[in-house]
C-alpha positions in Angstrom: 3.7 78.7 -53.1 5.2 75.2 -52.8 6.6 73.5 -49.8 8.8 75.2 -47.3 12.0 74.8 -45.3 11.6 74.3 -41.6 14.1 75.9 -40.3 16.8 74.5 -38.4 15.9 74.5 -34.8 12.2 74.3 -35.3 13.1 70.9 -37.1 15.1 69.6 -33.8 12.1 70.4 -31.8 9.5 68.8 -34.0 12.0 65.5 -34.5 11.8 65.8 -30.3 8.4 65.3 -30.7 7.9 63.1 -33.2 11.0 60.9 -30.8 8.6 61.4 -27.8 5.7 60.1 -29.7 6.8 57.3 -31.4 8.9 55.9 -28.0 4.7 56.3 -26.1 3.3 54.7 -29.3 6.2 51.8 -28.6 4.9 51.3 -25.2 1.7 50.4 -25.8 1.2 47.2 -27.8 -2.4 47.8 -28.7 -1.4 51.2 -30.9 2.2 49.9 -32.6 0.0 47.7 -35.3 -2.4 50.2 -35.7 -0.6 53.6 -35.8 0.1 55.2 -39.1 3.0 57.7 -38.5 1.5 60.4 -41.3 -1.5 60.8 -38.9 0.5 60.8 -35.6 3.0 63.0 -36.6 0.7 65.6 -38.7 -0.4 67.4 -35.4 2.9 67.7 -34.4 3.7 69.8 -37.6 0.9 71.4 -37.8 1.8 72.7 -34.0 4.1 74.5 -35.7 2.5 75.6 -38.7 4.0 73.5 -40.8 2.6 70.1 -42.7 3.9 66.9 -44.1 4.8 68.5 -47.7 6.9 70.6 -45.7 8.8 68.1 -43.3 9.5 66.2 -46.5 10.7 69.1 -48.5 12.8 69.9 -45.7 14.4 66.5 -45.1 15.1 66.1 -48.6 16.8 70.0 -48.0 19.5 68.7 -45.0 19.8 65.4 -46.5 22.1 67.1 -49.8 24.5 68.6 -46.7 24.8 65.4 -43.9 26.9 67.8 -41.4 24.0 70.2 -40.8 21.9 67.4 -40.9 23.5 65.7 -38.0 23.4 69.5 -36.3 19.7 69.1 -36.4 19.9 65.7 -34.8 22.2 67.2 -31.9 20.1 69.7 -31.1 17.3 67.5 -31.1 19.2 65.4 -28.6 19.4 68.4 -26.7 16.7 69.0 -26.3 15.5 65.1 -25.1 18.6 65.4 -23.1 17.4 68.3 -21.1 13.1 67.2 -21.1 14.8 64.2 -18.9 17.0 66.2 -16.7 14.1 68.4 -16.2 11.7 65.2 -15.5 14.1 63.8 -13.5 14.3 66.8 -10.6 10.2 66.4 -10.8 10.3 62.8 -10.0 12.8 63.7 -7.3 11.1 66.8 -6.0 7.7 64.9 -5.7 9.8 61.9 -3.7 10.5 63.9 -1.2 7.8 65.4 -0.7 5.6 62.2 -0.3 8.6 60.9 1.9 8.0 63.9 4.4 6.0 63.2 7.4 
């Protein structure tokens, strides 16, 4: 068996991650020199059974159609899209609580 396709909408979720991932490895100074992506991102796969031959395999499979390429990339915006919104009522939710006397 070689390399698989990940299919669509697991590939938006894993991009979510990897997005998530890279933007914490961004914010701290000590880890951006030091981070190789191939080992950051291969739990991330491998979370959903998948491994780097596959990601690339699949890239290379959206890449020959750009359109549902770009679907993948909306969905993965989505998906960051609604991880905020969801953050955000947290952050609010644990406002007003510590604002309550």
């Amino acid at each position: 068996d070689g390399p698989r396709v990940i299919p669509r909408s697991k590939l938006a979720k894993i991009y979510a991650e990897m997005f998530v991932t890279d933007q914490w490895i961004q914010s701290k100074p000590g880890l951006r020199t030091i981070a190789d992506t191939s080992l950051v991102y291969e739990p991330i796969l491998e979370k959903y059974g998948y491994d780097s031959e596959d990601y690339q395999h699949s890239v290379d499979h959206y890449m020959d159609d750009p359109e549902r390429f770009s679907r993948i990339l909306r969905s993965t915006a989505e998906i960051l899209d609604k991880e905020i919104t969801s953050l955000i009522s947290i952050i609010s939710t644990l406002y007003i609580a510590v604002q309550m006397p």
